[in-house]
C-alpha positions as CSV (number, residue, x, y, z in Angstrom):
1,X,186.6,147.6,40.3
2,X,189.9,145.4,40.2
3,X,191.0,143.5,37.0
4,X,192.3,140.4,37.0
5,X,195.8,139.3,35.3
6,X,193.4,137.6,32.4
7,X,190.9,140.8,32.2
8,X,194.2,142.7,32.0
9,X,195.3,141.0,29.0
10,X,191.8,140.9,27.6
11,X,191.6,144.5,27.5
12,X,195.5,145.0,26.1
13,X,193.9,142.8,23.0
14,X,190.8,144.8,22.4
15,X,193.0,147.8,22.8
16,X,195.4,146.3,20.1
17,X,192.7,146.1,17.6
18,X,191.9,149.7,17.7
19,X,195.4,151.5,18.0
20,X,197.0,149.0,16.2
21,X,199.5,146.2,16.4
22,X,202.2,146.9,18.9
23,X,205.2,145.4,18.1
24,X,209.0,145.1,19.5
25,X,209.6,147.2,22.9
26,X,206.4,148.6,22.6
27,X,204.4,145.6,23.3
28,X,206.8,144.2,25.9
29,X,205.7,147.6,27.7
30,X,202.5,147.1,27.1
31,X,202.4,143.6,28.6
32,X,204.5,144.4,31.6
33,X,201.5,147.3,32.1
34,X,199.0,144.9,31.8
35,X,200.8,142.6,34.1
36,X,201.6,145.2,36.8
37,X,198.0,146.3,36.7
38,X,196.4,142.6,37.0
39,X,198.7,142.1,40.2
40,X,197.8,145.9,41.6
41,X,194.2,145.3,41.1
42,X,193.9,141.6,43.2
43,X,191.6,141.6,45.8
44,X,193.3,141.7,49.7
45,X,193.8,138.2,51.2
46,X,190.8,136.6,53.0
47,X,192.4,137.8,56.7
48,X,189.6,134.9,58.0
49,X,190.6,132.1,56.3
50,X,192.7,129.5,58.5
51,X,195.8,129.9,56.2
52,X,196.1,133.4,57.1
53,X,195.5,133.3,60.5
54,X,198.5,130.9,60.3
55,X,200.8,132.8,58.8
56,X,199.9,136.3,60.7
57,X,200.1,134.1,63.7
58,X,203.4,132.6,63.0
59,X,204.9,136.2,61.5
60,X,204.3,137.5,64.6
61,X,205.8,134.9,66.5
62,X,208.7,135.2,64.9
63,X,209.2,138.9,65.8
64,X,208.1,137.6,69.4
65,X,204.6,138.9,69.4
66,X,201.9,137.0,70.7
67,X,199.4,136.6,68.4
68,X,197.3,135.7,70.7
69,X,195.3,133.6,67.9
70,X,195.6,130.1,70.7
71,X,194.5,131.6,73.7
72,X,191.5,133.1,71.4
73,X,190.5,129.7,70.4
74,X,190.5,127.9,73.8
75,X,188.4,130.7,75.7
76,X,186.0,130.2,72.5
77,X,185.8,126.7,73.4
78,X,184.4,127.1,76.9
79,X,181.5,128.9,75.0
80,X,178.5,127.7,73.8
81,X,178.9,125.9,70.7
82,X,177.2,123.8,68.6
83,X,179.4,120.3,67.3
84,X,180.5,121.5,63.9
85,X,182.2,124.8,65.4
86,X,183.6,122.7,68.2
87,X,185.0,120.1,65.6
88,X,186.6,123.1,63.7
89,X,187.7,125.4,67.0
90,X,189.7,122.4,68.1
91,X,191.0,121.7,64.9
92,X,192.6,124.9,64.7
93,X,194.1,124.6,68.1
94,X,195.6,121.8,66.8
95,X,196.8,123.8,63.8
96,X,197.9,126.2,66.5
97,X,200.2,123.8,68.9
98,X,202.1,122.4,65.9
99,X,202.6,125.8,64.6
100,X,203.2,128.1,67.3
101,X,205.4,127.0,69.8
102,X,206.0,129.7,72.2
103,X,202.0,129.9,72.4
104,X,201.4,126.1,72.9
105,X,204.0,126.2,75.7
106,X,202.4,129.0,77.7
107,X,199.6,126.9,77.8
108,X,198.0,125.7,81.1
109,X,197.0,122.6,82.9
110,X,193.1,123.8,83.0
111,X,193.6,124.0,79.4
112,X,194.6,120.5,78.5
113,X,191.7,119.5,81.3
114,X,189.3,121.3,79.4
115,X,190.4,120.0,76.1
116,X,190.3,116.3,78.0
117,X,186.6,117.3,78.7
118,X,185.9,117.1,74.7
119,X,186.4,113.6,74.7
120,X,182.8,113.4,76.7
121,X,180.9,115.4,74.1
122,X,178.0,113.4,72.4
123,X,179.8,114.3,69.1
124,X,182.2,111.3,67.6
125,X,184.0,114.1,65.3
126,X,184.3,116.4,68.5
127,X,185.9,113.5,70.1
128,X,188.2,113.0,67.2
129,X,189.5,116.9,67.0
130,X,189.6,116.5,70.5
131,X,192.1,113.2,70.8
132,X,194.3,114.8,68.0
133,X,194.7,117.8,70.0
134,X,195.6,116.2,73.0
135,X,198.0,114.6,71.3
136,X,199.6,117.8,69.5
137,X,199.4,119.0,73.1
138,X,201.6,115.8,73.9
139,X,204.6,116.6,72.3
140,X,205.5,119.9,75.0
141,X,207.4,117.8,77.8
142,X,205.6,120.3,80.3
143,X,202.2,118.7,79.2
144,X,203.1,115.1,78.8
145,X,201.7,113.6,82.3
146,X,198.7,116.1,82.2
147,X,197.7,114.7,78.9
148,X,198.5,111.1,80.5
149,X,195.4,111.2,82.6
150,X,193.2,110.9,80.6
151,X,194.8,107.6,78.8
152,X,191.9,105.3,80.4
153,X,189.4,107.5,79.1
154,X,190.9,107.3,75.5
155,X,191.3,103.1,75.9
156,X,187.5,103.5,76.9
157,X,186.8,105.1,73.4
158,X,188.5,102.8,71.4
159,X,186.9,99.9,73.2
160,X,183.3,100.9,73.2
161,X,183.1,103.2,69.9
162,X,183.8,101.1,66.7
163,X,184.5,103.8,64.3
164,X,188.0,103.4,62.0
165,X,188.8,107.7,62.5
166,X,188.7,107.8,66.2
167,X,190.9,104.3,66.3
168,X,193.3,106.0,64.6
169,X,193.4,109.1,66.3
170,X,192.8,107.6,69.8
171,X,195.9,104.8,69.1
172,X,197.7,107.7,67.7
173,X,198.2,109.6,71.3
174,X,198.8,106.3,73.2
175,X,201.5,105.6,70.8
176,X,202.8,109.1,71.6
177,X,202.7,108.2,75.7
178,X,204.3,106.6,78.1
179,X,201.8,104.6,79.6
180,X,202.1,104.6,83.3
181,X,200.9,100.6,85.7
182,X,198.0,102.0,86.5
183,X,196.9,101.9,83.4
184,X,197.8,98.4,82.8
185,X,194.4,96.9,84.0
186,X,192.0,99.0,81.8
187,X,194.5,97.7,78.9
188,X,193.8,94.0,79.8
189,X,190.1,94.7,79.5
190,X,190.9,96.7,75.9
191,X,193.1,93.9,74.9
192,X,190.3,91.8,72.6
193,X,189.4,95.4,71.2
194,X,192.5,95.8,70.2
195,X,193.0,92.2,68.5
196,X,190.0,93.1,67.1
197,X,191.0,96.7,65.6
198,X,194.0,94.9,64.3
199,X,191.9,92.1,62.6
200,X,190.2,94.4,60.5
201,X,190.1,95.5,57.0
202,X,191.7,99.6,57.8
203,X,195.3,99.8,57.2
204,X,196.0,102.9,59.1
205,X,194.2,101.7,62.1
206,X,195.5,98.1,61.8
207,X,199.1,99.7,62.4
208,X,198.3,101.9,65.1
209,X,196.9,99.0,67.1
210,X,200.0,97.0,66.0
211,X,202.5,99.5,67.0
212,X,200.2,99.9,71.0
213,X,200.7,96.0,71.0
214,X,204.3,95.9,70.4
215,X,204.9,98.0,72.9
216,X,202.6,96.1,75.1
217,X,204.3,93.0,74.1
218,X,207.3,93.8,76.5
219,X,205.7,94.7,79.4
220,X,205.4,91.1,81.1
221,X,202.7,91.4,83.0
222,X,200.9,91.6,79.8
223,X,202.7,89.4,77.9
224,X,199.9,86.6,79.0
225,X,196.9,88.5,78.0
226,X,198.4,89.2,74.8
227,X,199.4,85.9,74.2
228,X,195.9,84.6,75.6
229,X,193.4,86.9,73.5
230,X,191.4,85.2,71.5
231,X,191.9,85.5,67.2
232,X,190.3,84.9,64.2
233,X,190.6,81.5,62.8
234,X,192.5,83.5,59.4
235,X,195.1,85.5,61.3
236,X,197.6,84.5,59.6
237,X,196.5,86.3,56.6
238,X,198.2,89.1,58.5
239,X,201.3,87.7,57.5
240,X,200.5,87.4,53.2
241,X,203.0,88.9,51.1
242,X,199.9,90.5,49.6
243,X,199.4,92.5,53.1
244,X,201.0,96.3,52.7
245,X,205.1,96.4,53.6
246,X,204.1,98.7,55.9
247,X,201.6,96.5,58.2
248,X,203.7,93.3,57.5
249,X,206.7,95.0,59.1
250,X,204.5,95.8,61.9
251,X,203.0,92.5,62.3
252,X,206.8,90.8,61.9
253,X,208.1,93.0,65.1
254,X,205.3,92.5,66.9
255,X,206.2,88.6,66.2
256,X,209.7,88.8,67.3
257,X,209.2,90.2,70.2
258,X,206.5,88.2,71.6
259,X,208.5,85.2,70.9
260,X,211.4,87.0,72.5
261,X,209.3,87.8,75.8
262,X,207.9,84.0,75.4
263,X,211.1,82.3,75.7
264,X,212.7,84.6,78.1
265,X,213.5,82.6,81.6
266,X,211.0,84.6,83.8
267,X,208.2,83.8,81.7
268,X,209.1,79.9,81.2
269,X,209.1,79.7,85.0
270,X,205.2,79.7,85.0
271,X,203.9,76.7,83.1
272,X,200.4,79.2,80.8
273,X,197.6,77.9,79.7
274,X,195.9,78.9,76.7
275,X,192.6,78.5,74.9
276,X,191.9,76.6,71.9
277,X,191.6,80.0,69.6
278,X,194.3,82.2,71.1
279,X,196.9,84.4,69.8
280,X,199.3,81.8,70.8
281,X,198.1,79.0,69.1
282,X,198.5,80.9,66.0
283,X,201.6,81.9,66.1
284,X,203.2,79.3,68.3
285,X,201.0,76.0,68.6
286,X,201.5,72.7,66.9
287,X,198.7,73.3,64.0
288,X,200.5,76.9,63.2
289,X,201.6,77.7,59.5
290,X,203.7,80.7,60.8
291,X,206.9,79.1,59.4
292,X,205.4,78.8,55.8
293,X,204.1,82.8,55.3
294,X,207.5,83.6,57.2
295,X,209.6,81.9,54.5
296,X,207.2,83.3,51.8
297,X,208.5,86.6,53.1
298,X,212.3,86.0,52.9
299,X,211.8,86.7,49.3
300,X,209.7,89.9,49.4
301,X,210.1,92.7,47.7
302,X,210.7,95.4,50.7
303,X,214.0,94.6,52.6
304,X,212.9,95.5,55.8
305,X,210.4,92.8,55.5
306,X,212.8,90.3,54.5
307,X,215.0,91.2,57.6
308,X,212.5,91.5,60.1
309,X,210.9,88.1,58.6
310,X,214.7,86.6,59.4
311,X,214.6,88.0,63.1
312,X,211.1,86.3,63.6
313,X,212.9,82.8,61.9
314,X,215.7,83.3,64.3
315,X,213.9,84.1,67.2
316,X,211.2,81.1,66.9
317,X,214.5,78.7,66.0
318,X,216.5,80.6,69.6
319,X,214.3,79.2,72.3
320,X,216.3,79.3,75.9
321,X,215.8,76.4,77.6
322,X,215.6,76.6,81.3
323,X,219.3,76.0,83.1
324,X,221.0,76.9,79.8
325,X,223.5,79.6,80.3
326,X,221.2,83.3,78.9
327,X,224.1,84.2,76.3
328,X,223.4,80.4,74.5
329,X,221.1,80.2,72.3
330,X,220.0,76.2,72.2
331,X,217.5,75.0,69.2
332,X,214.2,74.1,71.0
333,X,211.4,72.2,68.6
334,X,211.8,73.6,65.4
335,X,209.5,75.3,63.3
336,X,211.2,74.3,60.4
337,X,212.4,71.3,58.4
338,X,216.1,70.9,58.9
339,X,216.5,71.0,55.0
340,X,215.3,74.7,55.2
């Protein structure tokens, strides 16, 4: 039976009370023995663990052998399988794609389909692996439209499912998409999920949601429904200095730019309408304290907060009238007093 470095050394002592006390060169030599012999005598590596199959997998890949480790795990999937071994199959093909290249991209259609065909499983965590492997899967140009189709069924998720992981993980592959007009009416219907998702209390979801709203933000088709949902009566607390750099830089663009799409000509051609509690009013109406959190944020401690904060300033104080020449920029009402 195999010694470990410490039993090695353990037995060196007992043997140093008998023969003697080894001194100088003799117990260097005697340490280095006990040394070599505690590394000899480890145990072999557990070949099953997911770290090894990793680095097998990727050791072969780089002397361009297949290890054949991805295609195992996907023709596993279309087996019989209970949730937990689905939940942890499809998290190692996610481990897989990100780490094996060469395998990921030899890939097929049917298998992004049947990995799209997780997301109906009864399972939340199986839809989770799932949506996180679709979107390693997103990142090989060959899969990009093929992963694409199934954006609807990922905004259906996120609007029907109210659980913080899959939010993440669902917002996390339409972040990584282009997402394509057809998909622009399911959006609309997602759109107070959304506000919602980005009204809660879960930083890492709050700035996915943020991020898929930006983005939204400058398609104008949208622009209107954005501007229209329907917020909290606090959502300005989204904008306190207390609120992590991280979100508040997130909030701030997302600010610019829907003033920027707000004021831009084609949208002030239409005289819009909006309701009492909108996302509008808050930002933008008479009643709105926007100018006083964005002046508290001049001063905060992260630069790129204090810039963006200045872009928002600049954009609300920029407003294009209609007939005035695009490259001026005219002051419209101001948000703030003259003095500041």
């Amino acid at each position: 039976m195999g010694m470990s470095v410490p039993q090695c050394l353990g037995q060196l002592h007992i043997r140093k009370g008998v023969v003697g006390l080894a001194t100088g060169a003799g117990f260097i030599y005697l340490l280095y023995k006990a040394i070599k012999a505690g590394i000899k005598c480890q145990p072999p590596l557990c070949t099953t663990s997911p770290i090894c199959i990793a680095r097998l997998a990727i050791e072969r890949e780089r002397h361009g052998r297949d290890s054949g480790e991805l295609r195992r795990l996907l023709n596993s999937l279309e087996c019989k399988q209970d949730e937990y071994a689905k939940s942890m199959i499809l998290h190692s093909i996610t481990r897989c794609v990100y780490l094996l290249e060469a395998e990921a991209s030899a890939c097929t259609t049917d298998d992004i389909a049947l990995l799209g065909s997780m997301l109906d499983d009864k399972d939340n965590s199986v839809k989770i692996q799932a949506l996180n492997t679709l979107k390693a899967f997103s990142g090989i140009r060959k899969f990009r439209l093929k992963v694409q189709e199934h954006s609807i069924k990922v905004l259906e998720l996120i609007s029907s499912i109210w659980d913080s992981e899959l939010h993440i993980a669902g917002l996390r592959l339409l972040n990584n998409l282009p997402l394509p007009d057809y998909v622009h009416p399911q959006l609309r219907r997602v759109m107070p999920a959304l506000m919602e998702i980005l009204q809660s209390d879960y930083i890492l979801a709050q700035v996915q949601a943020i991020r898929l709203l930006s983005y939204l933000a400058q398609k104008y088709d949208l622009l209107y429904d954005i501007l229209n949902c329907q917020v909290h009566a606090n959502f300005l607390k989204l904008f306190q200095s207390t609120q992590p750099g991280s979100l508040l830089f997130e909030v701030l663009v997302f600010a610019e730019r829907l003033s920027e799409g707000r004021n831009s000509p084609h949208y002030r051609a239409v005289k819009w309408h909006y309701n009492e509690q909108s996302l509008h009013e808050a930002l933008f109406g008479d009643e709105s304290r926007l100018a006083d959190r964005l002046l508290a944020l001049v001063i905060h401690p992260e630069e790129e907060v204090q810039i963006q904060a200045c872009k928002v300033i600049v954009s609300l104080q920029c407003s294009q009238d209609v007939g005035v020449r695009p490259s001026v920029c005219q002051p419209s009402r101001s948000y703030f007093n003259s003095g500041e």
